[in-house]
N, C-alpha and C positions, 0 to 999 in steps of 0.2 A: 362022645362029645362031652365037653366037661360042663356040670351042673350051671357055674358060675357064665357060663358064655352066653348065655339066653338071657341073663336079667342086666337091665341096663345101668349106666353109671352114676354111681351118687348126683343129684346136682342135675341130672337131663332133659330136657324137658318131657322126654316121654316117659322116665320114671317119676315126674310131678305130676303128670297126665294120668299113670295107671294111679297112685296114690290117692289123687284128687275123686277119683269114680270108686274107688276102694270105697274112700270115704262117704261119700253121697248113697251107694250102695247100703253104708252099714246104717246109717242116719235115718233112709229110708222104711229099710227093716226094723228098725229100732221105733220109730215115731208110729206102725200103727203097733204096735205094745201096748204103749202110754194110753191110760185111760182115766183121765185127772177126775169126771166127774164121780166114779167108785169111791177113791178117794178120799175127795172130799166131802160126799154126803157117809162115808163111815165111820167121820166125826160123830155124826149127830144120831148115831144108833149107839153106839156104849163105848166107856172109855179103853178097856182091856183090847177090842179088837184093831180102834186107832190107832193106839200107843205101838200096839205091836206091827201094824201095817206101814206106818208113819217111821217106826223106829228101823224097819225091814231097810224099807227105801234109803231112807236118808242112808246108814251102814253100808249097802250096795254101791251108793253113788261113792261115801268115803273112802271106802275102800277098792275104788273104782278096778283094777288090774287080780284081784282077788274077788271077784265078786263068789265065791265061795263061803267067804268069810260072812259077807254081808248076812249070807241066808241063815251062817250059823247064828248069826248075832238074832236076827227072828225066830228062831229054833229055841235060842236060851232063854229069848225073852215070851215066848209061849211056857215055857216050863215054868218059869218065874209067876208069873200068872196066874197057871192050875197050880202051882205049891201055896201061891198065898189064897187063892180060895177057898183050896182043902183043908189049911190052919183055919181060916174062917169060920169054917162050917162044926168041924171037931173040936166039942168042950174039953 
C-alpha cells in the first residue's frame, strides 16, 4: 500500500479535523509546562539568574522552529555570567 494513500487531501475537512486536535493536543501539553509564577518572582532574587532565565525564554520563543538554539543562547549567556564574575573577583 503506498505511504501517501492513507493521509488525506490538502484542503479536507478531515485533514483540518486531524490538524486542529494536533493542535489542541500540543497546546495542551505545552500549557501545563508554563509556570509564570517561577518566573516572575526570579526577578526579585538576583539579577544574573532573571537575565539568563528571561533571556532563555524570550530566545526559545524567537527562534521558535529551532528551539535548540534558544537553549544555546541560555548556555552562552550562563558563561557570560561566570566569566564576568570570575573577572570580578581576580585582582
Amino acid at each position: 500500500m503506498d505511504a501517501t494513500a492513507a493521509r488525506p487531501p490538502p484542503g479536507s475537512v478531515r485533514g483540518e479535523s486531524l490538524a486542529a486536535v494536533l493542535g489542541a493536543t500540543v497546546i495542551a501539553a505545552v500549557a501545563t509546562l508554563l509556570k509564570p509564577r517561577p518566573m516572575l518572582e526570579l526577578g526579585s532574587l538576583k539579577t544574573a539568574p532573571a537575565v539568563i532565565g528571561w533571556g532563555t525564554f524570550v530566545a526559545t520563543l524567537a527562534l521558535a522552529p529551532r528551539v535548540e538554539l534558544g537553549v544555546l543562547v541560555g548556555i552562552g549567556l550562563h558563561g557570560l555570567f561566570v566569566g564576568v564574575r570570575r573577572l570580578r573577583r581576580d585582582p
